[in-house]
DRENDO-1510 file (C-alpha; in Angstrom, 1 decimal, always signed):
<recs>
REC; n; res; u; v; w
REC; 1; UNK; -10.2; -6.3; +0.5 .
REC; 2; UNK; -9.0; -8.9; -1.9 .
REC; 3; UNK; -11.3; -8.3; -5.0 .
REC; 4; UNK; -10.7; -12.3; -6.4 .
REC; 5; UNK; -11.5; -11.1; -10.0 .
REC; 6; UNK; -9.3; -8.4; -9.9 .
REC; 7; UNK; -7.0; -10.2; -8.2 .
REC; 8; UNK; -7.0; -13.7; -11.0 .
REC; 9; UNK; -6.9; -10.5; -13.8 .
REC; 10; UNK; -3.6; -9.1; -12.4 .
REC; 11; UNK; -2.0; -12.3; -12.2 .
REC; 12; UNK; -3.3; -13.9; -15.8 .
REC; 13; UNK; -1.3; -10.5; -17.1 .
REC; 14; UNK; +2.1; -11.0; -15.0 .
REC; 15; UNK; +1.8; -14.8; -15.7 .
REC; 16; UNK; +1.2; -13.5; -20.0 .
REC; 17; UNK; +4.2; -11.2; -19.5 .
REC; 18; UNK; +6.5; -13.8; -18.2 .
REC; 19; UNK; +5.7; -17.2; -19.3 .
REC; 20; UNK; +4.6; -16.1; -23.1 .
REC; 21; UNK; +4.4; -18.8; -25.6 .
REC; 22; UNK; +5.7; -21.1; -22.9 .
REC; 23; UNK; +8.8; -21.6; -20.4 .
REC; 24; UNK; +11.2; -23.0; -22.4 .
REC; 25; UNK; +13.9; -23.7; -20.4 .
REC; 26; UNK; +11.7; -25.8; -17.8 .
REC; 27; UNK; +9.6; -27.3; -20.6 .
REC; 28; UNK; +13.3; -29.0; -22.1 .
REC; 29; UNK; +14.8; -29.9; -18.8 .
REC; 30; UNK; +11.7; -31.1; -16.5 .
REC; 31; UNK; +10.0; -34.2; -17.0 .
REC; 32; UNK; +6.3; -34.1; -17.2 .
REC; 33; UNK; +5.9; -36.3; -14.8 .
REC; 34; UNK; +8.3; -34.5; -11.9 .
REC; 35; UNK; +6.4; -33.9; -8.8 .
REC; 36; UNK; +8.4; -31.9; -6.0 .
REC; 37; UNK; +7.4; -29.6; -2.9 .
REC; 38; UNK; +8.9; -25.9; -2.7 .
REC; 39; UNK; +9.1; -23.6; +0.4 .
REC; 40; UNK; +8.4; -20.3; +0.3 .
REC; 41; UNK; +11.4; -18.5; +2.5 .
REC; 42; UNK; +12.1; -15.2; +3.5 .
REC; 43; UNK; +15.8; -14.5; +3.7 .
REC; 44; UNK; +15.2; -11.0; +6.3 .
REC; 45; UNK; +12.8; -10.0; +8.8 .
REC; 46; UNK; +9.1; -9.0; +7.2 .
REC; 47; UNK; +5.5; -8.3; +7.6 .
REC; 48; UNK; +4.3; -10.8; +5.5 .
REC; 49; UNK; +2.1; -10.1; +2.5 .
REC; 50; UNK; +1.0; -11.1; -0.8 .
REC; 51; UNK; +0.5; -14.6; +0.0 .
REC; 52; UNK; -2.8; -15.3; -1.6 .
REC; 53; UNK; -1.7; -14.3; -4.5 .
REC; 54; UNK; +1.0; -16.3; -4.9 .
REC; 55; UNK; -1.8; -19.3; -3.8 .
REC; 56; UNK; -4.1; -17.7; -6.8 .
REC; 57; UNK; -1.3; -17.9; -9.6 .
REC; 58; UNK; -0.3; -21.3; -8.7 .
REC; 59; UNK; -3.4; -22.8; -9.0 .
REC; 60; UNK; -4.3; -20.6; -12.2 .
REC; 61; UNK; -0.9; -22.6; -13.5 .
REC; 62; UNK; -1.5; -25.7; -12.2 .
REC; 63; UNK; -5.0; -26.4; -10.0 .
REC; 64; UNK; -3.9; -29.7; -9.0 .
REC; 65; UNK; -1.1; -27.6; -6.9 .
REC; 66; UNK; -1.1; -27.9; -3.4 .
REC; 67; UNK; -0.4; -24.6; -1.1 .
REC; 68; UNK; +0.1; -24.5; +2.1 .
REC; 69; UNK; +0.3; -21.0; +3.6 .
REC; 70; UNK; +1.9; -21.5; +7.0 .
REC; 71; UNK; +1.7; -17.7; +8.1 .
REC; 72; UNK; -1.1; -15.1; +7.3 .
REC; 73; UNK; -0.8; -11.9; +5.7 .
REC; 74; UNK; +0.3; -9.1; +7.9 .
REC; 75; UNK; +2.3; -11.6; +10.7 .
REC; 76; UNK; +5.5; -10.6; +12.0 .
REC; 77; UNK; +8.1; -13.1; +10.2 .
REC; 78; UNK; +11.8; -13.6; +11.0 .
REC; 79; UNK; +14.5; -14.5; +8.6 .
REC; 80; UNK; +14.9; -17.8; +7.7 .
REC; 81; UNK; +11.0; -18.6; +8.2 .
REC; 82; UNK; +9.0; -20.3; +6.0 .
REC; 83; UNK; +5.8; -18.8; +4.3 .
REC; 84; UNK; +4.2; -21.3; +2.3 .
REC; 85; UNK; +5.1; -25.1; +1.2 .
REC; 86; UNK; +4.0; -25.6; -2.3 .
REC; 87; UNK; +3.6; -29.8; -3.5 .
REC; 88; UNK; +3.0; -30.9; -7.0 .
REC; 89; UNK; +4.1; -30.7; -10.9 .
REC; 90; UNK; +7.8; -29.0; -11.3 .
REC; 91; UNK; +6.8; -27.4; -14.1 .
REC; 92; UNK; +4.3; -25.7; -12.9 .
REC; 93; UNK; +5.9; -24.4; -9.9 .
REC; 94; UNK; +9.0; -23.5; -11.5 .
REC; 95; UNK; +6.9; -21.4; -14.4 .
REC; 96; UNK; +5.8; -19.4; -11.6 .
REC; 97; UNK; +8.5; -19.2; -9.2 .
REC; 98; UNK; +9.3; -15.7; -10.4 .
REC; 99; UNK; +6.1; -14.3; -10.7 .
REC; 100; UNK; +4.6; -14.8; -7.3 .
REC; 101; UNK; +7.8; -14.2; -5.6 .
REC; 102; UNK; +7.8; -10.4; -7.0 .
REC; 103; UNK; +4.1; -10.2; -5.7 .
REC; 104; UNK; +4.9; -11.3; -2.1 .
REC; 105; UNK; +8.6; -9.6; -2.1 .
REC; 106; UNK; +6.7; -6.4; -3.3 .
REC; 107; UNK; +3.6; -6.7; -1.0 .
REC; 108; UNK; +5.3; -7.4; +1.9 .
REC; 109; UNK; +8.3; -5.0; +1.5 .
REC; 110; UNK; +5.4; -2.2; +1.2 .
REC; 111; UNK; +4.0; -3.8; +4.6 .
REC; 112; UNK; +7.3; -4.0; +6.6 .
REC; 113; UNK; +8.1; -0.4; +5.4 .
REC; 114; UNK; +3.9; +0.3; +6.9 .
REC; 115; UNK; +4.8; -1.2; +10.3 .
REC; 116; UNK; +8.0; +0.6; +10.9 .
REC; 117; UNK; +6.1; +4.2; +10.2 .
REC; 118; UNK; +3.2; +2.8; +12.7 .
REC; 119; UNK; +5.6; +1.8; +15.4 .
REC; 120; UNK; +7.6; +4.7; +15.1 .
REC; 121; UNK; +4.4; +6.7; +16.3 .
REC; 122; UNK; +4.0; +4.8; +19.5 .
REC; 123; UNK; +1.5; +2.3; +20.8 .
REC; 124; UNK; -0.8; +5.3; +22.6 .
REC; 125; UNK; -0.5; +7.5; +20.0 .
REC; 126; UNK; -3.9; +8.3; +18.5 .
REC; 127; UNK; -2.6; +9.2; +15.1 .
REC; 128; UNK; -2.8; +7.0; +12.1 .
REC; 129; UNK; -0.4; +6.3; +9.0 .
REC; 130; UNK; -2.5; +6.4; +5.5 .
REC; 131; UNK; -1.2; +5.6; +2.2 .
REC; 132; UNK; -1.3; +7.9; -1.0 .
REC; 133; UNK; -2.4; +7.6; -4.8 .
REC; 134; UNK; +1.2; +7.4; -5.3 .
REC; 135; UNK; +0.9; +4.0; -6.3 .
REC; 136; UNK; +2.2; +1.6; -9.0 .
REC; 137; UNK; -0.2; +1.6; -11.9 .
REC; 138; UNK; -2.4; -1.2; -12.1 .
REC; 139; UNK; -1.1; -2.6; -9.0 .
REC; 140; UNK; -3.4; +0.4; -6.2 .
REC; 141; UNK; -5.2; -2.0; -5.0 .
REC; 142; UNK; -2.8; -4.7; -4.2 .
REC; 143; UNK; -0.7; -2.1; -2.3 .
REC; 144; UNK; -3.0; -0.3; -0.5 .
REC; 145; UNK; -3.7; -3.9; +0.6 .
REC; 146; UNK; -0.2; -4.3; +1.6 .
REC; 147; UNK; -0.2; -0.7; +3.8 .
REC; 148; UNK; -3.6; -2.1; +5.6 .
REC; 149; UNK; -1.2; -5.7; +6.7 .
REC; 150; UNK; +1.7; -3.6; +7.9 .
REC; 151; UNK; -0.8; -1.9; +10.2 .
REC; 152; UNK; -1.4; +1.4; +8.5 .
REC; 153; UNK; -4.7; +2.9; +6.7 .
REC; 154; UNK; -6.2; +3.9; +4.0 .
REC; 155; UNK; -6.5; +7.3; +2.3 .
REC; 156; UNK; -8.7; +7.7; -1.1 .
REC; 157; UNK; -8.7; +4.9; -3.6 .
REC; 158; UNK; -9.4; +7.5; -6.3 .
REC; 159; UNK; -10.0; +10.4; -7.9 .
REC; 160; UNK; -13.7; +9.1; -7.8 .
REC; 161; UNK; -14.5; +8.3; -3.6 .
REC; 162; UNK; -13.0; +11.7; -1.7 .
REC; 163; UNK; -12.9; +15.3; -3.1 .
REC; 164; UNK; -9.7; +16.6; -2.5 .
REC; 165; UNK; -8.9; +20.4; -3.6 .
REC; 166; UNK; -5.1; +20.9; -3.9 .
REC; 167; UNK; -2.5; +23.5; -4.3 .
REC; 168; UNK; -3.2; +23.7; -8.3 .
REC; 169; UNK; -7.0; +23.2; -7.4 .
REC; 170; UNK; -6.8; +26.4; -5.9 .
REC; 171; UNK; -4.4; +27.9; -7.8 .
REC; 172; UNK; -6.3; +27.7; -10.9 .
REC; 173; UNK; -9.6; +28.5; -8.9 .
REC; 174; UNK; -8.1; +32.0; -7.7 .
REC; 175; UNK; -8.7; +33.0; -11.4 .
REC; 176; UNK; -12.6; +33.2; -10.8 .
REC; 177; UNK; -12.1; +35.8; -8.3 .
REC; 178; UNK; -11.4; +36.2; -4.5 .
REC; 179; UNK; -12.4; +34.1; -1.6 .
REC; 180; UNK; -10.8; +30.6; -3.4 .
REC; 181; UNK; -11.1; +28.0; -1.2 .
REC; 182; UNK; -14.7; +28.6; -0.2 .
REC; 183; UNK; -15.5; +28.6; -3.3 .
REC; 184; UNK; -13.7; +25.5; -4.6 .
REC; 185; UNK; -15.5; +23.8; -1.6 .
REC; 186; UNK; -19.1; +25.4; -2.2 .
REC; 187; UNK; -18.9; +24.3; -6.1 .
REC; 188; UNK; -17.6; +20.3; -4.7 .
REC; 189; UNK; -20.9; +20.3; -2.2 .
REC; 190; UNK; -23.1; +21.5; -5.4 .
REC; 191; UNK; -21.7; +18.8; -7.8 .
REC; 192; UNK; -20.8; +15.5; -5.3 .
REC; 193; UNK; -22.8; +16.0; -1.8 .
REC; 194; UNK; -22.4; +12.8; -0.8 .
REC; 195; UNK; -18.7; +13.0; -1.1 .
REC; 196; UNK; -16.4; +13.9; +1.8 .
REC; 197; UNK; -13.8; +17.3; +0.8 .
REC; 198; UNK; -10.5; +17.9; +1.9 .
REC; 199; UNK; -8.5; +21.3; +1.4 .
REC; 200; UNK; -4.7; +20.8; +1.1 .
REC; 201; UNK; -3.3; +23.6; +2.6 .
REC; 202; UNK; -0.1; +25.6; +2.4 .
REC; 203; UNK; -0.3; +27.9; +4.6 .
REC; 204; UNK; -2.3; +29.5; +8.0 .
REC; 205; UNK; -4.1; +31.2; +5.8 .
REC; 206; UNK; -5.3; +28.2; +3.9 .
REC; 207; UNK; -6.0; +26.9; +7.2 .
REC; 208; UNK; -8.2; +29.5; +8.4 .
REC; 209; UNK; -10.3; +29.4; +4.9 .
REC; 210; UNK; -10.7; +25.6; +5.1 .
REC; 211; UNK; -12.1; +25.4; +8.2 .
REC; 212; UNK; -14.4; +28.3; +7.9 .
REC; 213; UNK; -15.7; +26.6; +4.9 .
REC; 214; UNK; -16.9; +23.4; +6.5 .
REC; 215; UNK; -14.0; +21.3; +5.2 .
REC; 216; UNK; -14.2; +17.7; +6.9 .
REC; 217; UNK; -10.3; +17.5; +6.6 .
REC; 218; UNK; -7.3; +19.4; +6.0 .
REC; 219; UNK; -4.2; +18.2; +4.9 .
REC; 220; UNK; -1.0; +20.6; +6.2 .
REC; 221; UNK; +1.7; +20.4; +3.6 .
REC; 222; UNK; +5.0; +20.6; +4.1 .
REC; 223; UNK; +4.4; +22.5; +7.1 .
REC; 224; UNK; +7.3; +22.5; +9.9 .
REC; 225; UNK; +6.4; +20.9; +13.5 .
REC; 226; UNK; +5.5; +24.9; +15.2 .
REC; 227; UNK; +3.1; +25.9; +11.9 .
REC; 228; UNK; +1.5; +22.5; +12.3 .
REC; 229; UNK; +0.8; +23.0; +16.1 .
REC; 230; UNK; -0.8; +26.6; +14.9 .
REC; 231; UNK; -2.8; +25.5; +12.5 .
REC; 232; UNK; -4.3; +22.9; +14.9 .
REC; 233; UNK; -5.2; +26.1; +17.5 .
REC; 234; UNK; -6.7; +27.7; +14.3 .
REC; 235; UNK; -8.7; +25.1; +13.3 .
REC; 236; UNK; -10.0; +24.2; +16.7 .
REC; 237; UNK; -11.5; +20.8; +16.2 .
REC; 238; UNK; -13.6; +21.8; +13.2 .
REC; 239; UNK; -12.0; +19.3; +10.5 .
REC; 240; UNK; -9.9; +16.5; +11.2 .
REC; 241; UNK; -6.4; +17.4; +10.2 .
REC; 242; UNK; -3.6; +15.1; +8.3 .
REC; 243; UNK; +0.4; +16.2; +7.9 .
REC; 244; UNK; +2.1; +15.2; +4.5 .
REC; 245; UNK; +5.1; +16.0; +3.0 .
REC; 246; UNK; +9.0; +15.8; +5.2 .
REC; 247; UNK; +7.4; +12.9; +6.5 .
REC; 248; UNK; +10.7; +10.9; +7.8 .
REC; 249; UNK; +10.8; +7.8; +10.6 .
REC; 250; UNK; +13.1; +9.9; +12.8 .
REC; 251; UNK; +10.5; +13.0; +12.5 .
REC; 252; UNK; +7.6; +10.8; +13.7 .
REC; 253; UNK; +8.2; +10.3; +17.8 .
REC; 254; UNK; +7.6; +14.5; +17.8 .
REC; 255; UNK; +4.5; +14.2; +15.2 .
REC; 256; UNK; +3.0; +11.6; +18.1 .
REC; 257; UNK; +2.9; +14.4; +20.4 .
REC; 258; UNK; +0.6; +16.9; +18.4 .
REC; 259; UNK; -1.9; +14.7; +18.2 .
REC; 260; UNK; -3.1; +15.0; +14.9 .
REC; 261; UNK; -5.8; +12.5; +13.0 .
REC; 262; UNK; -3.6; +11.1; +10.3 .
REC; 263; UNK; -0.1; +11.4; +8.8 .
REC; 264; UNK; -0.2; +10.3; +4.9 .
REC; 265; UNK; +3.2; +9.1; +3.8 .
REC; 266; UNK; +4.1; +8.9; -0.1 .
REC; 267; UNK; +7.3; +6.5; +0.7 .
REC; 268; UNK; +5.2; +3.7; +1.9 .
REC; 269; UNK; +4.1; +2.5; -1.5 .
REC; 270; UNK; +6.8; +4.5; -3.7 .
REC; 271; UNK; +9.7; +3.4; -2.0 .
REC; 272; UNK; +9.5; +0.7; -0.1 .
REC; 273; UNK; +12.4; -2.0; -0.7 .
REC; 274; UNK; +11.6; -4.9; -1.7 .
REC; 275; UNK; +11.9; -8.3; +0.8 .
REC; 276; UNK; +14.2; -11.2; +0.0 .
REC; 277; UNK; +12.2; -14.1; -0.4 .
REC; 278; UNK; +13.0; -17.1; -2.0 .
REC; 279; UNK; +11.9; -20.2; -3.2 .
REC; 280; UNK; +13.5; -23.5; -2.2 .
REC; 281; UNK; +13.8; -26.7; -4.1 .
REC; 282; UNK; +12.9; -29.9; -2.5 .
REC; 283; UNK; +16.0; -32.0; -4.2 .
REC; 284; UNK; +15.0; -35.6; -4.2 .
REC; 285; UNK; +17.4; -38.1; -2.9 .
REC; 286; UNK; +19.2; -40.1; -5.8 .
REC; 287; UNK; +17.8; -43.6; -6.4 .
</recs>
C-alpha cells in the first residue's frame, strides 16, 4: 500500500522543511567521523506504524545507515519496547531523529486509536471500521495506511474512485425539481458507470429514495441507534449500509448488535494522539 515514490517524495519534503541549509547544531558538535547505534523506543503501549518510513528517510540521509526494524507495522507493542536499532554516522542519525519520529509517533498513534474502535466492536462482529477523507493534507495516504495496521479499512481515497452524493449534493440537486436523490444517482450512472454511488442520508425518507434508486451503499448520518435499526428494515438488504457521525468507543458494543456493513469514523485520522516514541543514544564508554 506503500507507494515507494510517494513515500521518498514525502520524506525529501519533511527532511527540506527541517534540516534546510544544514543542521547546525549537529554539524558544530559531532565529529565526522562519530559512528553510534540508536534505538527506536516507545515510551506507551501502541500499534506500531510508520516504521518504513523512518527506514526510507535514514537511508535518503545517510545510505550507509544500518536499520534494523525489530517489530512490523501493525504489531501490538508495549511500553518500553524497542522498534528499530539504527547503527552508523551521528550525524546522520541525529539530522533525522526528529523527522522520522513524527512519522512513526503520528502513524502509529492513528493505528492504536484504529485498534481500539475495532476491538470495541467485538471479535464476531461482522461490521467493519473505515477511515474518512478527513485526513491531513498531503499525508492521505500515509494515514489511511496507518487505519489499515490498526486493523480497520478503508473508505474512498478520493473524490476521484467512489461517487458519493451528500447532504449539499442533494440539497443543491432539489433545485432541478422533485424526486432528488434518484436523480442525483441516475445523472452519476450517466457520467461515471463504472464507479460505485453512495447516498448519505439524513433521514428515512432519504433512505427509502436511496435504496429505490439502486444505491450500492448508504451512509445514515447522525442517525440515533432506533432510526438506524429502521432504516435497515427499510432498506431490506438492497445497499450495504454504513453509520457516521456520534460515533464514540462507548457507543460501539450497541452498534455491534445491528449488524451493519461498516461504521466510518472521522476521529481516527483527525484526532488520534500522538504515541511517545523516542529515540535513544547509544553513549560510548569513555576511553
Amino acid at each position: 500500500m506503500l507507494n515507494r515514490s510517494h513515500v521518498l517524495n514525502l520524506v525529501r519534503a519533511a527532511l527540506a522543511e527541517d534540516v534546510g541549509s544544514g543542521d547546525a547544531t549537529t554539524l558544530a558538535v559531532i565529529p565526522p567521523d562519530l559512528q553510534t547505534t540508536a534505538a527506536m523506543v516507545t515510551r506507551k503501549d501502541c500499534i506500531c506504524a510508520g516504521l518504513p518510513l523512518a527506514e526510507i528517510l535514514f537511508e535518503e540521509l545517510d545510505p550507509g545507515l544500518a536499520f534494523e526494524a525489530l517489530v512490523a507495522d501493525g504489531d501490538a507493542c508495549r511500553a518500553g519496547q524497542t522498534l528499530a536499532v539504527i547503527r552508523g554516522a551521528a550525524r546522520a542519525i541525529l539530522t533525522g531523529e526528529r523527522t522520522a519520529l513524527n512519522f512513526v509517533q503520528r502513524l502509529s498513534g492513528i493505528a492504536t486509536l484504529t485498534r481500539r474502535y475495532v476491538d470495541a466492536l467485538g471479535s464476531t462482529c461482522r461490521t467493519r471500521i473505515l477511515d474518512t477523507r478527513k485526513t491531513t493534507p498531503g499525508w492521505r495516504l500515509l494515514e489511511k495506511y496507518a487505519v489499515r495496521m490498526g486493523g480497520g479499512q478503508n473508505h474512498r481515497f478520493g473524490l476521484y474512485d467512489r461517487i458519493m452524493i451528500k447532504d449539499n449534493h442533494r440539497e443543491l440537486a432539489r433545485f432541478a425539481g422533485p424526486d432528488a436523490i434518484r436523480r442525483a444517482v441516475d445523472a452519476c450512472r450517466r457520467a461515471y458507470p463504472t464507479l460505485e454511488v453512495e447516498v448519505e442520508a439524513d433521514s428515512l425518507e432519504d433512505v427509502q429514495a436511496a435504496a429505490e434508486a439502486g444505491a450500492e451503499y448508504i451512509l445514515l448520518d447522525n442517525m440515533s441507534d432506533d432510526t438506524m435499526a429502521e432504516a435497515i428494515r427499510i432498506n431490506a438488504g438492497r445497499a450495504r449500509l454504513e453509520a457516521s457521525g456520534g460515533i464514540t468507543l462507548e457507543r460501539l458494543p450497541r452498534l455491534a448488535r445491528l449488524n451493519l456493513d461498516f461504521i466510518s469514523v472521522g476521529a481516527l485520522t483527525h484526532s488520534a494522539p500522538a504515541i511517545d516514541i523516542g529515540l535513544d543514544i547509544e553513549i560510548p564508554d569513555s576511553p
